[in-house]
LOBAKE-383659 format. One line per field, with one value per residue (C-alpha): residue in three letters; x, y, z; residue number from 1. Coordinates in steps of 0.001 Angstrom, whole numbers. Layout:
BEGIN
nuro (ALA | ...)
east (X | ...)
north (Y | ...)
up (Z | ...)
kese (NUM | ...)
***
This chain:
BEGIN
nuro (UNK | UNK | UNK | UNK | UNK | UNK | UNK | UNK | UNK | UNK | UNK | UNK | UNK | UNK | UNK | UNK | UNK | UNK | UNK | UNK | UNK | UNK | UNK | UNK | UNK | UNK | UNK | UNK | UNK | UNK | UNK | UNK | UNK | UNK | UNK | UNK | UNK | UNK | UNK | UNK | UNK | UNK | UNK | UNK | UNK | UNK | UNK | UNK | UNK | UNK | UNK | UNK | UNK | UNK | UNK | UNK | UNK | UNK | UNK | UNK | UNK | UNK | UNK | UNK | UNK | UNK | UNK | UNK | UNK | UNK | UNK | UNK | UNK | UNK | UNK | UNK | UNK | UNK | UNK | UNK | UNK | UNK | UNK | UNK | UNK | UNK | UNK | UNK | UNK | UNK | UNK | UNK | UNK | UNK | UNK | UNK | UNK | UNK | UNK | UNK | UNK | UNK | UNK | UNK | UNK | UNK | UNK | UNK | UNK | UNK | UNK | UNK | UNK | UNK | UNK | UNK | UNK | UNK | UNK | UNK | UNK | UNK | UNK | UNK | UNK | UNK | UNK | UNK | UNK | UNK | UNK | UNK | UNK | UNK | UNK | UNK | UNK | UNK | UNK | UNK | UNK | UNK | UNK | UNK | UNK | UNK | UNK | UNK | UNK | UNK | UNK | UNK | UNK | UNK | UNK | UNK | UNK | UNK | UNK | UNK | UNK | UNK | UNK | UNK | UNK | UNK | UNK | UNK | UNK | UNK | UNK | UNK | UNK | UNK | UNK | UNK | UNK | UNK | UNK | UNK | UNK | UNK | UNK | UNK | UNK | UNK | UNK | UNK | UNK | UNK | UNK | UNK | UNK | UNK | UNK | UNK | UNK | UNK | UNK | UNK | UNK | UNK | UNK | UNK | UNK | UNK | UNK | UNK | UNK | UNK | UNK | UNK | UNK | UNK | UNK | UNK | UNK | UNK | UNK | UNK | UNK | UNK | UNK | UNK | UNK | UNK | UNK | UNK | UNK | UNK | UNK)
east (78774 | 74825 | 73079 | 70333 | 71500 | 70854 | 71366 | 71509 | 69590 | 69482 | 66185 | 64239 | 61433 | 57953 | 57610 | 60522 | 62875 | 65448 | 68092 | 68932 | 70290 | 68263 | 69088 | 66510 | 67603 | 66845 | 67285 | 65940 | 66935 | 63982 | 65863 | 68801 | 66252 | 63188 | 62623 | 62703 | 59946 | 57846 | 58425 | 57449 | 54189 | 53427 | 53738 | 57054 | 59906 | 60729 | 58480 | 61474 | 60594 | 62231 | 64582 | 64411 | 60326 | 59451 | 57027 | 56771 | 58148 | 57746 | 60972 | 60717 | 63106 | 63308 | 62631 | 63952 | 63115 | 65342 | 63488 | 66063 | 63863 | 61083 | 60392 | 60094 | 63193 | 62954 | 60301 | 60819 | 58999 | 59784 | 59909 | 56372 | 57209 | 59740 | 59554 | 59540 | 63584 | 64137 | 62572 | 64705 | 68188 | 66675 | 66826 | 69986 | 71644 | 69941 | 70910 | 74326 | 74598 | 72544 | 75389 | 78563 | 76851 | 75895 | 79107 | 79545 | 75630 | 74838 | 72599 | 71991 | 68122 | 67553 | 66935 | 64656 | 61711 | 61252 | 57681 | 56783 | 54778 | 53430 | 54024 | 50557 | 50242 | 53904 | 51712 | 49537 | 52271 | 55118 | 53439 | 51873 | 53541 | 54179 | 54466 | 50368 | 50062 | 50766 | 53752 | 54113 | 54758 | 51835 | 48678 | 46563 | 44595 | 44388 | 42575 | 40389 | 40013 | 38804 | 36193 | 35334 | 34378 | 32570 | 29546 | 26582 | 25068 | 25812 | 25079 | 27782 | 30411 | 29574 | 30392 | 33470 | 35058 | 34327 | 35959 | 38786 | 40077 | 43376 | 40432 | 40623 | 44583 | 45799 | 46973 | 43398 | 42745 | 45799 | 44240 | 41274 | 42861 | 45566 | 42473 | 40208 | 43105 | 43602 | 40377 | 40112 | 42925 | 41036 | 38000 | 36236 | 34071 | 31468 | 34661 | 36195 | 33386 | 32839 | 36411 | 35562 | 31833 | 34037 | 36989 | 34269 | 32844 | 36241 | 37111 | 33895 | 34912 | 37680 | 36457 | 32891 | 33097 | 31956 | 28486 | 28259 | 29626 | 27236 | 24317 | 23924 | 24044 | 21141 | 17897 | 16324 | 15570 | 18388 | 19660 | 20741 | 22400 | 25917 | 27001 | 28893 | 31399 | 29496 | 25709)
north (-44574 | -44829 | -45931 | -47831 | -51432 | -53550 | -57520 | -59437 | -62752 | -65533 | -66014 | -68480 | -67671 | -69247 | -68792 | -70153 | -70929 | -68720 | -67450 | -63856 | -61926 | -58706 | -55249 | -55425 | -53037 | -54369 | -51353 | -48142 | -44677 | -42579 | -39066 | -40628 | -42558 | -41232 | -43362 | -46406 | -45062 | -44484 | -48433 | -49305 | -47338 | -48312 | -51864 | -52708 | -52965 | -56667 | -57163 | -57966 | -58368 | -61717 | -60563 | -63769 | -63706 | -60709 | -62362 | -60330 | -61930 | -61061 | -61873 | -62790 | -60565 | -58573 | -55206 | -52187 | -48338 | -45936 | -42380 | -40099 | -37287 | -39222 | -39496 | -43622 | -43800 | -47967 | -49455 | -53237 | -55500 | -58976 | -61777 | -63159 | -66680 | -66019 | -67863 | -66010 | -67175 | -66418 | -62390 | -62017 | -63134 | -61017 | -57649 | -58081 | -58532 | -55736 | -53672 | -54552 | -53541 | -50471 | -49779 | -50225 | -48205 | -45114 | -44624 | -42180 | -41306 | -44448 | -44368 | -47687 | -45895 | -46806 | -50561 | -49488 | -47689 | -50289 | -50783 | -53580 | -54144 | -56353 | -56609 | -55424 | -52694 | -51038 | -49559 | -47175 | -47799 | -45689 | -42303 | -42314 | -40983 | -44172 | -42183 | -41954 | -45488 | -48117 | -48172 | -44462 | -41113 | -39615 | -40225 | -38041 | -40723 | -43585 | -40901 | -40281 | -43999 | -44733 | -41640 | -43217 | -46567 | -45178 | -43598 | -45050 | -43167 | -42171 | -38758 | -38425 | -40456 | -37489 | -34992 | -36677 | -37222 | -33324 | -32442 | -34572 | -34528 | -37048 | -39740 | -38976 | -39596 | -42797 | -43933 | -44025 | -46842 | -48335 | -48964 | -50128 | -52877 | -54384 | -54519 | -56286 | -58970 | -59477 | -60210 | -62585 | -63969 | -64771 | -65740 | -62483 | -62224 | -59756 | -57486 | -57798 | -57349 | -53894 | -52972 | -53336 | -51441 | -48358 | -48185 | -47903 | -45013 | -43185 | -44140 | -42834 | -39621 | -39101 | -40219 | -38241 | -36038 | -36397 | -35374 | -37413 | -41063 | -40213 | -39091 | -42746 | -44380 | -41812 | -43053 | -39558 | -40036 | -38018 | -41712 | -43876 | -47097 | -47213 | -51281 | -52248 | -55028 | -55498 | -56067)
up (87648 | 86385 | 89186 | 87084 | 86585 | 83414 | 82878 | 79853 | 81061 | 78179 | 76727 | 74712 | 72306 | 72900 | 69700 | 67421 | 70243 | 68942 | 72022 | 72645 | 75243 | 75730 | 78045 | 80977 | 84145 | 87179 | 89181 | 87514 | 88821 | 88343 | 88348 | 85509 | 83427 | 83119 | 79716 | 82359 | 84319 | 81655 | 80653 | 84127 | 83824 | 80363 | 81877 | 79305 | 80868 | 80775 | 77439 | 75083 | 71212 | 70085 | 67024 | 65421 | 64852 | 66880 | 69572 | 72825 | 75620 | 79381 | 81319 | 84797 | 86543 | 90195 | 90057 | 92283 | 91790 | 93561 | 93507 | 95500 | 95310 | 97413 | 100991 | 100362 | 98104 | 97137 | 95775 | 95099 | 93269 | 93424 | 90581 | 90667 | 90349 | 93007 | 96711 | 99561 | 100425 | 96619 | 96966 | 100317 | 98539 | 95402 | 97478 | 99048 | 95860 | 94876 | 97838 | 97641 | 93630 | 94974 | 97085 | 95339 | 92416 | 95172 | 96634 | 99092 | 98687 | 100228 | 103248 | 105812 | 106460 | 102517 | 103917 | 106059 | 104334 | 101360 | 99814 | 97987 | 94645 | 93239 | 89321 | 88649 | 91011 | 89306 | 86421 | 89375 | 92260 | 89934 | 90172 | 93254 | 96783 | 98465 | 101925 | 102074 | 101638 | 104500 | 105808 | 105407 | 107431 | 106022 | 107809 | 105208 | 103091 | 105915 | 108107 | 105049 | 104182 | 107946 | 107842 | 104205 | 106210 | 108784 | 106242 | 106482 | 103385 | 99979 | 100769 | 103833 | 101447 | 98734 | 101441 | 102811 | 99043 | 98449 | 102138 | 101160 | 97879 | 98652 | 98343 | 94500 | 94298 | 92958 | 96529 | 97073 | 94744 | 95459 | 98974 | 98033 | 95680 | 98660 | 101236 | 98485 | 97623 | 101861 | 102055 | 99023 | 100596 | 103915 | 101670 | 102688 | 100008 | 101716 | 102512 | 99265 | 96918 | 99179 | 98523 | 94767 | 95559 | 97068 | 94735 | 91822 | 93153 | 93640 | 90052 | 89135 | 90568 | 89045 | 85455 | 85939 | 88559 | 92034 | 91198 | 88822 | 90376 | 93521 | 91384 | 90000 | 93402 | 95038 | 95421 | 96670 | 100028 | 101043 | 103509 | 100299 | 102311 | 101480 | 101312 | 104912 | 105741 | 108900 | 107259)
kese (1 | 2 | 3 | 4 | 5 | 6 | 7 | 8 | 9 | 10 | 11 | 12 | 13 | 14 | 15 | 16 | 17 | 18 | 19 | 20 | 21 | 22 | 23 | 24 | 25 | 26 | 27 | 28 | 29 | 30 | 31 | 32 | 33 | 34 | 35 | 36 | 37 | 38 | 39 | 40 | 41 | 42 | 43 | 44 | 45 | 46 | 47 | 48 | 49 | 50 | 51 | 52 | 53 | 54 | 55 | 56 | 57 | 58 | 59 | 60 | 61 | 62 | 63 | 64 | 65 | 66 | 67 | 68 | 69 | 70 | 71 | 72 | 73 | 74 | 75 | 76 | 77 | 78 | 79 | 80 | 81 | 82 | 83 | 84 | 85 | 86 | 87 | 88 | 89 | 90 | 91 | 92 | 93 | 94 | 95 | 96 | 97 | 98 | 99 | 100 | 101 | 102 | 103 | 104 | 105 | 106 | 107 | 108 | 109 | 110 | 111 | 112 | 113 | 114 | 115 | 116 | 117 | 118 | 119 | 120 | 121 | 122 | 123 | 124 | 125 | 126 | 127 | 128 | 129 | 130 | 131 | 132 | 133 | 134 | 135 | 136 | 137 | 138 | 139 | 140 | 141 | 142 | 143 | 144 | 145 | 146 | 147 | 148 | 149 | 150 | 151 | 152 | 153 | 154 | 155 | 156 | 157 | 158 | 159 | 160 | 161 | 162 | 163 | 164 | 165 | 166 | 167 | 168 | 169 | 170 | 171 | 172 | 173 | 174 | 175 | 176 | 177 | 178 | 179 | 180 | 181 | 182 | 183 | 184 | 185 | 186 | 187 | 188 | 189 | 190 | 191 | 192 | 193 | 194 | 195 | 196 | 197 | 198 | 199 | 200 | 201 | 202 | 203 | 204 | 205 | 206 | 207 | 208 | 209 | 210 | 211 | 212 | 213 | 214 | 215 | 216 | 217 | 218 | 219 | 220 | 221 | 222 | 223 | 224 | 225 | 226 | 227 | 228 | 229 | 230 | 231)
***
């Protein structure tokens, strides 16, 4: 039995209000369906064209990604319009179509390690190794992240982004966008806005090189003030 699991929900056009019932899998099996992953990092895979007028339509549906080949095997991202009660009865139904569709390769740890996305972090979140993010066994990048914090200058964070290269991985900026939204959450604007200061930089790096990103940021005197949450 395919692991991957599609449903046929009924939709209604925007557009012409015309009714279909497209394919959209709401659990993907990375390893089986490959084409599926690719839909989730294009950002696609509950856009539906309406065959009556062909308007694209985004379908609000639960999402789970089993990656058996990973360390964190589910990823889950809940409907966004979903309430808290309605994403906890989402993932057991997923679990428990997980399960009967596993079989004997079922295991009660893959409750246990789940990370969850949001719908706009799926895109990044896909093709990154979710065990270096929070939550994790790796410790790698939120060692890195901590020594990040604690420069003072952009000369040391130059240094510290050339000693430690997992700062240019897409976990990286991952990071940096979940502690910016907590602290717009908190209304932590100083915080958040140096979230957004620091994930430039990285992105910067990867685009232009490291030279490069820090080059722009240098104002000579060898002690260029990096911004601080705690100025």
């Amino acid at each position: 039995m395919s692991v991957s699991l599609p449903q046929y929900p009924s939709v209604t056009c925007v557009n012409c209000v015309g009714t279909f019932a497209p394919e959209l899998y709401v659990i993907v099996d990375v390893t089986e369906r490959p084409d599926l992953l690719k839909a989730i990092r294009d950002d696609i895979l509950h856009c539906v064209l309406c065959p009556h007028c062909s308007t694209v339509i985004a379908v609000g549906l639960p999402l789970m990604v089993y990656r058996p080949q990973e360390s964190v095997r589910i990823l889950y991202s809940p409907w966004p319009d979903a309430t808290p009660a309605q994403q906890h009865e989402h993932l057991d139904a997923l679990f428990a179509h997980l399960r009967r569709r596993l079989g004997r390769r079922w295991n009660d740890g893959l409750t246990r390690r789940i990370f969850l996305a949001e719908r706009s972090e799926l895109p990044v979140v896909g093709a990154c190794d979710l065990d270096l993010l929070p939550g994790g066994g790796d410790q790698t990048l939120r060692d890195a992240m901590l020594k990040f914090f604690g420069c003072r200058t952009w000369e040391q964070a130059r240094a510290l982004v050339q000693a430690q290269p997992v700062l240019l991985r897409p976990e990286a900026a991952v990071f940096l966008r979940r502690k910016g939204v907590t602290a717009r959450n908190r209304r932590d604007l100083r915080t958040s806005q140096v979230m957004d200061d620091y994930l430039a930089v990285l992105e910067d790096c990867v685009s232009q090189g490291v030279d490069a990103a820090f080059a722009a940021r240098l104002d000579g005197s060898g002690q260029t003030r990096m911004p601080d949450v705690l100025e």
